[in-house]
C-alpha positions in Angstrom: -86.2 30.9 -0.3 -86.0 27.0 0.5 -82.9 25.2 -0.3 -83.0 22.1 -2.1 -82.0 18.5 -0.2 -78.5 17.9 -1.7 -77.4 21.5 -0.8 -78.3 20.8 2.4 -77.0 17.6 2.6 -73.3 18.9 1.5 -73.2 22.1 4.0 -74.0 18.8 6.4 -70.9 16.9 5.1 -68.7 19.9 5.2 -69.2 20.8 8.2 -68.8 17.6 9.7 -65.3 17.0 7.9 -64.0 20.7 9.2 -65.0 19.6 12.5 -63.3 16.4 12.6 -59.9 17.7 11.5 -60.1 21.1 14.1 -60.8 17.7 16.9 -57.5 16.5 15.6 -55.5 19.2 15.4 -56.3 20.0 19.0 -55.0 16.2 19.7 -52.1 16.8 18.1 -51.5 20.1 19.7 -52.3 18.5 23.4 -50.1 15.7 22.8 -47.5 18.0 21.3 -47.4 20.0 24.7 -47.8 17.0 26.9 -44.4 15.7 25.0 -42.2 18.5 25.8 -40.1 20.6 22.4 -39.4 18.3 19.2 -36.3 17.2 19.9 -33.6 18.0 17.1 -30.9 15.9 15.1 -28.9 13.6 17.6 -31.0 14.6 20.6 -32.6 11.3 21.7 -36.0 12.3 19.9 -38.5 10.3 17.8 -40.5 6.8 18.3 -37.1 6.0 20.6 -36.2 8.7 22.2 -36.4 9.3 25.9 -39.7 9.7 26.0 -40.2 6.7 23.9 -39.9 2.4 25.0 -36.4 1.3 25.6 -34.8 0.7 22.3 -33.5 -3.7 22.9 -29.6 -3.7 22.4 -27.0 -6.2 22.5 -23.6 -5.0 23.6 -20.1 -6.2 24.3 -17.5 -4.6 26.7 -14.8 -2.8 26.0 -11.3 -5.5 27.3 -8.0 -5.3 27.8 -6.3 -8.6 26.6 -3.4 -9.5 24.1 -4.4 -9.1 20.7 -3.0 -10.1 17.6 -2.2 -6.9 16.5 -2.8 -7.0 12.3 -2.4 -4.0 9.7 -4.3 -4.2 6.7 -3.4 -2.1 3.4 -4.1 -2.5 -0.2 -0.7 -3.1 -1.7 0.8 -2.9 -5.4 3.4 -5.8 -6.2 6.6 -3.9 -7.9 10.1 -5.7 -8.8 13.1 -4.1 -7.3 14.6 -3.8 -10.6 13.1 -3.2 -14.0 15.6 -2.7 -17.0 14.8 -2.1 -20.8 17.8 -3.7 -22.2 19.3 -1.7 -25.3 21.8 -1.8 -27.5 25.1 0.6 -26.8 26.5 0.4 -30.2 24.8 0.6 -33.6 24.9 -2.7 -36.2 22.7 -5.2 -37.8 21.4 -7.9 -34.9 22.3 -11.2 -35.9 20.6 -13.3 -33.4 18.6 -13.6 -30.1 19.8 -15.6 -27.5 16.6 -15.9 -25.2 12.9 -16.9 -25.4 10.4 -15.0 -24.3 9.1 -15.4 -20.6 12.3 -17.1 -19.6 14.2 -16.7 -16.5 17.6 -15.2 -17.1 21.1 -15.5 -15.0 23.1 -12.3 -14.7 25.5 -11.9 -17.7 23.2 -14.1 -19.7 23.8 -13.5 -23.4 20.7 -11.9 -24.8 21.5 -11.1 -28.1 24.3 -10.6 -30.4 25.2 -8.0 -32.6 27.5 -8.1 -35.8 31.0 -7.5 -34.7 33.1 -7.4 -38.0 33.3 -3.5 -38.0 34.3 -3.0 -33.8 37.4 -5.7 -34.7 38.5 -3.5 -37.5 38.3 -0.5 -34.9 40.1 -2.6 -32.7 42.9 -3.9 -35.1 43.0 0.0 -36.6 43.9 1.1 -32.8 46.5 -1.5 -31.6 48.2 -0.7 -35.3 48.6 3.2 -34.2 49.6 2.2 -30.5 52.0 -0.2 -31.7 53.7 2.4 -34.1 53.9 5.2 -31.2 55.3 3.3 -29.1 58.2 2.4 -32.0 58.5 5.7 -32.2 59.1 6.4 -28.6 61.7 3.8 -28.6 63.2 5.1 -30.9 63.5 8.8 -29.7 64.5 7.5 -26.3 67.6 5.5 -27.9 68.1 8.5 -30.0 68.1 11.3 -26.8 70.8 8.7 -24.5 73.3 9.1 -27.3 72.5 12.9 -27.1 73.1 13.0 -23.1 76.8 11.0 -24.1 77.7 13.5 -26.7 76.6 16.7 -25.1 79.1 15.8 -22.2 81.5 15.9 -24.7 80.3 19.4 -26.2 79.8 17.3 -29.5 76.0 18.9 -29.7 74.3 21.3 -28.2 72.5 21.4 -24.9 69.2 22.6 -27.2 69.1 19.2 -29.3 69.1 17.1 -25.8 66.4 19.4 -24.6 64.2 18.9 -27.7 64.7 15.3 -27.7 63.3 15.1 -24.0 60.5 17.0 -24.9 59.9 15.1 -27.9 60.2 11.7 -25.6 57.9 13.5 -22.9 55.2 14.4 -26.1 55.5 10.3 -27.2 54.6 9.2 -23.4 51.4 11.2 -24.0 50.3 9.6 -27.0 50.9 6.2 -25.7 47.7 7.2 -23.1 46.3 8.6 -25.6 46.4 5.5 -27.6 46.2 2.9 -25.1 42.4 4.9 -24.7 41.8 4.2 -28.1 42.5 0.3 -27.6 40.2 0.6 -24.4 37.4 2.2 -26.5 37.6 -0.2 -29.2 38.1 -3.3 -27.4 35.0 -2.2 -25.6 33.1 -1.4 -28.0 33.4 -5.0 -29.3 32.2 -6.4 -26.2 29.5 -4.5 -26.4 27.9 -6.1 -29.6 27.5 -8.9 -27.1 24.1 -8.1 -25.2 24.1 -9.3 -21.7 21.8 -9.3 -18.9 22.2 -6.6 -16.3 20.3 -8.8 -13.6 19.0 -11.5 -13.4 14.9 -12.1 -14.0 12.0 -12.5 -16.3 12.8 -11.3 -19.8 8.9 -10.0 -21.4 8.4 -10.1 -25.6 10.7 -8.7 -27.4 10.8 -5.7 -29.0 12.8 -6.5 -32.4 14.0 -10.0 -34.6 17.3 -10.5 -35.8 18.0 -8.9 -38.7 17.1 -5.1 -38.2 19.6 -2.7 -37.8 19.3 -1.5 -34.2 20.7 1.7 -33.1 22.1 2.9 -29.2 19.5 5.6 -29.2 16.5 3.7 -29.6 13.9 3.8 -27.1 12.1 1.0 -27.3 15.2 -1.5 -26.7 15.5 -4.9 -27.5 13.7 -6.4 -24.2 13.0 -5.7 -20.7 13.7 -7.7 -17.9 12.0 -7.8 -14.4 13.4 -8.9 -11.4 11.0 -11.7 -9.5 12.7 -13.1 -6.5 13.1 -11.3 -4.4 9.9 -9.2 -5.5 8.2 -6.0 -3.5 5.1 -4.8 -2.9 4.3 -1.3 -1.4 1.3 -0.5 0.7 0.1 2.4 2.8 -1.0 2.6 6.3 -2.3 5.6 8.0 -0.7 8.2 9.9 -2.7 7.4 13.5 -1.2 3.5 12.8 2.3 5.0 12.6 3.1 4.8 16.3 1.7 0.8 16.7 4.1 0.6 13.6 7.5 1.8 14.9 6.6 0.5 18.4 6.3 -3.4 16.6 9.4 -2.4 14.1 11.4 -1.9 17.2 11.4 -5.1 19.0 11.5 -7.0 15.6 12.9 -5.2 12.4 11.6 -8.4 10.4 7.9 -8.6 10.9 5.7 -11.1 9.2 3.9 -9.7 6.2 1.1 -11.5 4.1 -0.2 -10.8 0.3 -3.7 -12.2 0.0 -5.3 -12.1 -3.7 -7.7 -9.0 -4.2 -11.4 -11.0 -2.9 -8.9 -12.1 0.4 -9.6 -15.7 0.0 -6.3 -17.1 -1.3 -3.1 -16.7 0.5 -0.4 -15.8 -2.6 2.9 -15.3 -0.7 4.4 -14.9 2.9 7.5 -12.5 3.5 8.9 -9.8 5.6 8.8 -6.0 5.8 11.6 -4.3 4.6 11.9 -0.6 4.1 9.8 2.4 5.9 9.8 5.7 4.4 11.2 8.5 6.0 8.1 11.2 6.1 4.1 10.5 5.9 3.1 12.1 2.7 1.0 15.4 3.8 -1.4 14.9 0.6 -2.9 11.5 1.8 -2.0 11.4 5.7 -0.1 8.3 5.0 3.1 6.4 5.2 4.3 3.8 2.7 5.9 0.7 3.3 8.0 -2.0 1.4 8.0 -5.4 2.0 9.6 -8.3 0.1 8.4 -11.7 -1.0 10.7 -14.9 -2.4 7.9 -16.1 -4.6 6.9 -16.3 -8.4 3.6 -15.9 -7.7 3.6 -12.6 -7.5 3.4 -10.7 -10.7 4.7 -7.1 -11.3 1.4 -4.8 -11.3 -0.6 -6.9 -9.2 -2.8 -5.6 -6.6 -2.8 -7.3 -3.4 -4.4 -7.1 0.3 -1.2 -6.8 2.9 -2.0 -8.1 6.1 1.5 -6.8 8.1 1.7 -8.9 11.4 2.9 -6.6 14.3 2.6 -9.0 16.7 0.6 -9.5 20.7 0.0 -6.6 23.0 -1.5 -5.9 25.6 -4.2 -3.0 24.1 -7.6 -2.0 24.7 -10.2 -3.5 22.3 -13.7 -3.9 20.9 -15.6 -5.9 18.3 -15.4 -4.0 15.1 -18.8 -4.5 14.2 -19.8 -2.0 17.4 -17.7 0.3 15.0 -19.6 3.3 12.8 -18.3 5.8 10.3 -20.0 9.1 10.0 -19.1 12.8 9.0 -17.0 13.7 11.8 -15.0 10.2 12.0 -15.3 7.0 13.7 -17.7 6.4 16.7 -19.6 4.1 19.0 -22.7 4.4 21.1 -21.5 3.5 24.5 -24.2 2.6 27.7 -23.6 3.6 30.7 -25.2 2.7 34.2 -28.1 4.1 34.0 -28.7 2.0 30.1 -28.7 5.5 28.7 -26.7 5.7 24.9 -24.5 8.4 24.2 -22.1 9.2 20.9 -18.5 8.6 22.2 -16.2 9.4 19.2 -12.5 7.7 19.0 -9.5 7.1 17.8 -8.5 3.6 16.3 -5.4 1.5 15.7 -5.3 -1.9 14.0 -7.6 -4.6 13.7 -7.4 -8.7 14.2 -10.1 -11.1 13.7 -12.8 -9.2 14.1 -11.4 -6.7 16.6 -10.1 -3.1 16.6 -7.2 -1.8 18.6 -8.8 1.8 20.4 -6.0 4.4 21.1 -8.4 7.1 22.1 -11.8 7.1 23.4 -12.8 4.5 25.6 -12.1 3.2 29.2 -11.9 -0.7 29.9 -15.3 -2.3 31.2 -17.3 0.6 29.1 -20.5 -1.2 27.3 -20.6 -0.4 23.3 -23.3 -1.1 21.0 -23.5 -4.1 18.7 -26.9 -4.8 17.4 -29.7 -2.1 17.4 -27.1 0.5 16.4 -29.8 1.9 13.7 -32.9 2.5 16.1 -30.5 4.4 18.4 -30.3 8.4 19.2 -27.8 10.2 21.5 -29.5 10.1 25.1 -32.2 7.2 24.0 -33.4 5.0 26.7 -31.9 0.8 25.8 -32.1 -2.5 27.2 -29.5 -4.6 27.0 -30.7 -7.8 26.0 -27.5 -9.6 25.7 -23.9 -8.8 27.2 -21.4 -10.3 24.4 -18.8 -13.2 25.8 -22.1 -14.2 28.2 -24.4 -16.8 27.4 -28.2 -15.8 25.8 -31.4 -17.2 27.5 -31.8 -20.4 25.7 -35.4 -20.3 24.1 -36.5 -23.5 26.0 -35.7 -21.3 29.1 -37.8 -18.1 27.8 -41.0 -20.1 26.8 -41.3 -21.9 30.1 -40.6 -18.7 32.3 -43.9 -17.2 29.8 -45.7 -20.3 30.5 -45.2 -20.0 34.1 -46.4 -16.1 34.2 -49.8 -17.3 32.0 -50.7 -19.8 34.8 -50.1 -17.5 37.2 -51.5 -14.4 35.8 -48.2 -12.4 36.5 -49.6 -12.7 40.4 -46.8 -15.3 41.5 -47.2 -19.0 42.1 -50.6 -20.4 43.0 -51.3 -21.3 46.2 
């Protein structure tokens, strides 16, 4: 039976389409073999891979020079003493002594609480002292004419004994009662309201007029103490060593509190306190340090910038730095311009370098720019070495003019 034209026509296209993808499938295959295996994850494969153009890099070498050794930490200002200030006797409070916000002295008066009932106390107590101790006088008169007469036989040696006990019982209650005048007396003083140090009183926390009690919790106000103020940071365990190393030659180092976007300096002071064990939850170690200014405010976060001072270390450009899964690394190039993975170990960091306490040789060649085209075992050229000048522009275009005129052949003759 004859087929009709456009049947004939589409077998035509079909077979033309199957044909063309078998032609590159066999391409693909061919160059697939001619290329070697697919190289895996961190094996140099791809566009740049070894078998690939030469990936341009600019690196920097890795120097030994002083640096300005400099640990950075977020840090949370906290005042070496915070006291709620309460009342230690119950009574109406007359009046407040203090506005809010103000700085207070030591021993400041704060408030003051009715005293009328503490000087009855008082008076009540001195009254019972002062008739004990007429009473003791008395017996002690009494048991000398006792002593006189029993030489005589005129009593018996049983009164004289009772009398000595009674004398003995009268000494006792004139502790007892001289406690009582202690207590009272002090409990007087104590409807005045002092301050326990000296600082920044906050709002306060009842006007005069209530009746305030010794067990309540909310007291009348607290104080914070602002100069000197603290702030604690943390710094990690692997900075610990570079830490106690500084901390030895100078027990005072320089430490800096920076605002939280780092572009206002808010106080200077010195480090103070280290704690005695790295916490095992969060691999670091905290750190006190101590500032004589009011700009600091209890609760404030802060960037520390601890100053340990100028060694001698290795170092490289913290840009060459990257952060992956298994820690920090750089791609490093050796002779043959061939990058490898080199993972390491840092310390601190100043002006735009990092300390490296494990890792890295001096004179090794780490990556800068064209970090993101790289593989472990690519092929690079190193367009620029960092600390040496780059080909001025001027320079490159005439050295392109010159291979134009020349058709790469040399100069004409």
């Amino acid at each position: 039976m004859k087929q009709s034209p456009r049947r004939t026509k589409t077998l035509l296209i079909a077979v033309a389409v199957v044909a063309a993808l078998l032609l590159l499938w066999r391409g693909c295959a061919g160059g697939d073999e001619a290329a070697g295996p697919p190289s895996g994850p961190g094996r140099g494969g791809g566009f740049f891979g070894p078998g690939g153009p030469a990936t341009p890099v600019r690196v920097a070498p890795v120097q030994r020079a002083p640096l300005a050794v400099q640990l950075r930490a977020l840090g949370t200002v906290t005042p070496l003493h915070q006291v709620t200030v309460r009342s230690r006797v119950d009574g109406e409070l007359l009046r407040v002594e203090f506005e809010e916000g103000q700085r207070v002295e030591e021993g400041a008066l704060l408030a003051q609480i009715d005293p009328a009932q503490y000087r009855i106390r008082l008076a009540e107590a001195e009254g019972q002292q002062r008739q004990n101790l007429a009473e003791l006088e008395n017996t002690r008169i009494q048991l000398r004419r006792f002593r006189d007469l029993a030489q005589s036989d005129f009593v018996a040696a049983q009164d004289v004994s009772d009398l000595e006990a009674r004398v003995r019982q009268l000494e006792a209650r004139r502790e007892i009662d001289q406690a009582a005048v202690d207590e009272a007396r002090l409990q007087l003083e104590y409807t005045r309201i002092t301050a326990p140090v000296a600082g920044r009183v906050g709002l306060r926390q009842v006007d005069a007029g209530n009746l305030v009690r010794s067990g309540d919790t909310e007291g009348i106000v607290t104080i914070t103490q602002t100069r000197p103020i603290s702030a604690l940071f943390s710094i990690p365990e692997t900075q610990v060593p570079s830490l106690l190393d500084a901390v030895r030659r100078n027990p005072d180092l320089p430490v800096e509190a920076w605002d939280r976007e780092e572009r206002r300096l808010l106080a200077t002071g010195t480090l103070s306190s280290v704690d005695n064990r790295i916490d095992t939850a969060t691999g670091t170690l905290r750190l006190r340090a101590l500032f004589e200014d009011d700009r600091l405010f209890p609760n404030q976060s802060v960037n520390i910038r601890l100053q340990l001072g100028n060694e001698e270390t290795l170092s490289i450009p913290d840009a060459a730095v990257q952060f992956g899964s298994q820690g920090t690394y750089v791609y490093v190039i050796d002779a043959e311009d061939t990058a490898s993975v080199r993972p390491l170990m840092l310390g601190a960091s100043s002006d735009g370098r990092v300390e490296v306490l494990e890792g890295l040789e001096e004179g090794e060649r780490v990556v800068l720019e064209g970090i993101d085209r790289l593989r472990d075992g690519a092929k690079v050229e190193v367009v620029q070495v960092d600390g040496e000048p780059a080909p001025a522009p001027e320079e490159q275009a005439d050295e392109a003019d010159a291979d134009e005129s020349t058709g790469g052949a040399g100069p004409a003759a």
